[in-house]
C-alpha positions in Angstrom: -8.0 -3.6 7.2 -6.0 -6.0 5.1 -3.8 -4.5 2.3 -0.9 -6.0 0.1 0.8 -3.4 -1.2 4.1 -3.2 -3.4 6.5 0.2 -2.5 8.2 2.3 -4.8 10.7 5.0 -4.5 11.7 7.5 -7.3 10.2 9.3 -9.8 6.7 8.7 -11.1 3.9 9.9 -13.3 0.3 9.5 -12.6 -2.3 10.1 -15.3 -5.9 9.3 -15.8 -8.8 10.2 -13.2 -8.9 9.1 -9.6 -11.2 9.8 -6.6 -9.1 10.8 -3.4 -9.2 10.0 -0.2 -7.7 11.1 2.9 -6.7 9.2 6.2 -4.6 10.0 9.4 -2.1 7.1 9.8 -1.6 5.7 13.6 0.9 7.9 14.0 -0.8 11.4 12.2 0.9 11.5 9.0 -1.6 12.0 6.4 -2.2 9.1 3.7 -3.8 10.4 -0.2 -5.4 6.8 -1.2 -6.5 7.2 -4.6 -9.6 4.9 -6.6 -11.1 4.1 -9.9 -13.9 6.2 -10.0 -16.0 4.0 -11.9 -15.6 1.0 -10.1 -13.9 2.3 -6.9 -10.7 -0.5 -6.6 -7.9 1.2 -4.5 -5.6 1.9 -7.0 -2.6 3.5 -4.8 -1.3 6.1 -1.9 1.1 8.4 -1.2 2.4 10.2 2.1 1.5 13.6 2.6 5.1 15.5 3.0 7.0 12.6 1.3 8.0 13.4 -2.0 8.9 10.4 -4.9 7.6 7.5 -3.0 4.1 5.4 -3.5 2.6 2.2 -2.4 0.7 0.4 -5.3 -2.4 -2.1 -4.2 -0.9 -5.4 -5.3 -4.4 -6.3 -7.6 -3.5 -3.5 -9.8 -0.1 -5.0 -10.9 -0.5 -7.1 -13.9 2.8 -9.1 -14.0 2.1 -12.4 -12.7 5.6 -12.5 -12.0 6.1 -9.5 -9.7 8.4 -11.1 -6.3 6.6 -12.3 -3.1 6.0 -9.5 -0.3 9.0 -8.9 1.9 7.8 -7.0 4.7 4.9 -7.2 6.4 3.6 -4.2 8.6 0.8 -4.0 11.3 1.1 -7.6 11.3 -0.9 -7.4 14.6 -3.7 -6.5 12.8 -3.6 -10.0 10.3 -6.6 -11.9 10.0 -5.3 -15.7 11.2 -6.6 -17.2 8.0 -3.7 -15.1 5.9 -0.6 -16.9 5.3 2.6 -15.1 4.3 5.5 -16.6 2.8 8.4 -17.9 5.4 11.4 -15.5 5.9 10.1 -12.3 6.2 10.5 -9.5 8.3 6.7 -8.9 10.7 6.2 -5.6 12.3 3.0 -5.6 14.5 3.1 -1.9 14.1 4.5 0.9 11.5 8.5 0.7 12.3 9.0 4.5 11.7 
């Protein structure tokens, strides 16, 4: 699976409906993904056990300007045909 995800720490407030769904990471922590439930786009996730820190699905941000990705995690599992920009920092794994 392919993601591009943006990471934010601090406080936050959700609002409006979402469908929930949850997965075990690699590693067993516990990931809430939450969707539109009308059309079902992955909206965002959050850790289970991590307070004040969420990953936003990139196609949800509106500013065209928002910076380029930075990190890129289980970069092992990267279809060939995706091309990241140059200088950033490749895990083929999750670092924790």
């Amino acid at each position: 699976m392919f993601a591009a995800l943006a990471g934010f720490r601090g406080a936050y407030k959700v609002s409006g409906e979402a469908t929930e769904y949850v997965r075990a990471g690699d590693q067993g922590a516990q990931f809430r993904f939450r969707f539109c439930p009308t059309c079902g786009t992955n909206l965002f996730h959050t850790e289970e056990g991590v307070e004040g820190s969420l990953s936003v699905a990139l196609g949800c941000v509106r500013d065209s300007t928002f910076g380029p990705p930075q990190v890129s995690v289980y970069d092992a599992r990267r279809h060939a045909w995706v091309h990241l920009p140059d200088g950033m920092t490749h895990y083929d794994k999750d670092p924790d």
